[in-house]
Steps between C-alpha positions, in 0.01 A plus 500: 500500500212497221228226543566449096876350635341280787257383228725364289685326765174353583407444148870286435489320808153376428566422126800319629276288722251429211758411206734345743737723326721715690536882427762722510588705793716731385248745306288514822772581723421841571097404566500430821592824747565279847384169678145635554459508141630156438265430756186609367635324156466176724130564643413614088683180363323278749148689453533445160557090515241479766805349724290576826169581453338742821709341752854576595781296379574185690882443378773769508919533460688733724816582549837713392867418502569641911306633730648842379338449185130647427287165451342435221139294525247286207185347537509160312298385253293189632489295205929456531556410837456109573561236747811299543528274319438733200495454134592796249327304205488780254529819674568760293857535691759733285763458764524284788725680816477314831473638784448277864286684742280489838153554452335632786099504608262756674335313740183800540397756287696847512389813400613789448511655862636156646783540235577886623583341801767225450819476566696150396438328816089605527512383115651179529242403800216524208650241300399160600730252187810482291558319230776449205443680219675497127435833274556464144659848385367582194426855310278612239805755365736363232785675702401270791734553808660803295144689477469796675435490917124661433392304217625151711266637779188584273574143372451353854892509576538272261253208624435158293366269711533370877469197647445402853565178719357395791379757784631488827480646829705867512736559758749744514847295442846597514522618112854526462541159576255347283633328201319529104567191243434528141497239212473575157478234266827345483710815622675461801318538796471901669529516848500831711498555845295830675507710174168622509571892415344639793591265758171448605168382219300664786636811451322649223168395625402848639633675215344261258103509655512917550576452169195224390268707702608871376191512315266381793493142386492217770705188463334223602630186711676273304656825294856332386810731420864371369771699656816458274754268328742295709740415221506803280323423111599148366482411188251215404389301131185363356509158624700526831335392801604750753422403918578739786546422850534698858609262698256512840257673277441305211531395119345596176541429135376587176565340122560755246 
């Protein structure tokens, strides 16, 4: 694909971030050839903003819909991911999609010959905490959800904000069994019970750090990645207070 296509990808997605304004999608669908192009939209977005400065990005997403699926990853802007208990104030939020997650942390610094090396079992012995996490779906495309699959991934899978409780000790736990409860405003409450889309939030960790470290970057300890929605994408308002627990894990919450 031309680099004057991937520009203007870049050049919407940053303008979008500026004016707060999102752009269309749809006259940039063909820009973007495959994932590593989306990718390199990512790095050129975040280069642009000064996001990271010389060192490599402390917060990440990962995930897909089954382990069948190829996962998709984003390094997260530091400025939009806070502390439970968080305040929105006046984030420039267009839309607000909940997902409930596990956040997972490296416990030492991996590189990219450590990462060659892992399998889900050596991975998960790196990471030393879990905690509850809240992402705030958002998208810099006026089709939102309905943009195309490349264009979500260049805009960093659709990423607003994320928002992380307490940190706890990681242990591997019977997943299927563990229980997700979600409360938006005055909606009813959401509970699910071992829905996590891979089974396992330790599963993508070797795919996700050969994929941090492709470039010969090294994650350092205390590197934290979210691994995937619980409870699908709901549907949130300015003004809702919305509070997440895992049960055995922990709680956070966030006011939009």
């Amino acid at each position: 694909m031309s680099h004057s296509k991937i520009d203007a990808v870049v050049e919407a997605l940053l303008s979008a971030r500026r004016d707060t304004t999102p752009c269309a999608a749809a006259p940039l669908a063909d820009g973007l050839a495959d994932a590593g192009e989306a990718y390199a939209v990512q790095q050129r977005v975040a280069d642009a903003l000064g996001w990271f400065a010389a060192a490599p990005p402390k917060f990440w997403k990962a995930g897909g819909p089954s382990r069948d699926a190829v996962l998709t990853h984003a390094p997260l802007p530091p400025a939009g991911v806070w502390t439970s208990p968080a305040r929105a104030g006046d984030w420039p939020f267009h839309m607000r999609g909940i997902e409930a997650e596990v956040a997972l942390r490296l416990g030492r610094e991996v590189d990219q010959a450590l990462a060659s090396t892992l399998d889900v079992d050596t991975a998960a012995q790196l990471i030393d905490a879990m905690a509850v996490a809240i992402e705030i779906v958002d998208s810099r495309w006026q089709e939102a959800n309905d943009a195309p699959a490349l264009c979500k991934l260049a805009d960093l899978q659709s990423h607003g904000a994320l928002v992380l409780g307490d940190w706890v000790p990681f242990a591997r736990r019977d997943w299927s069994a563990q229980t997700c409860q979600v409360q938006i405003g005055a909606e009813p409450r959401v509970e699910r019970r071992g829905t996590h889309s891979l089974g396992d939030p330790a599963w993508l960790l070797p795919i996700w750090l050969r994929h941090a470290t492709r470039h010969g970057d090294r994650l350092a300890a205390g590197t934290v990645v979210t691994t995937g929605t619980w409870v699908g994408v709901l549907q949130a308002q300015a003004g809702d207070l919305v509070s997440v627990e895992f049960p055995g894990i922990g709680s956070a919450s966030v006011q939009l």
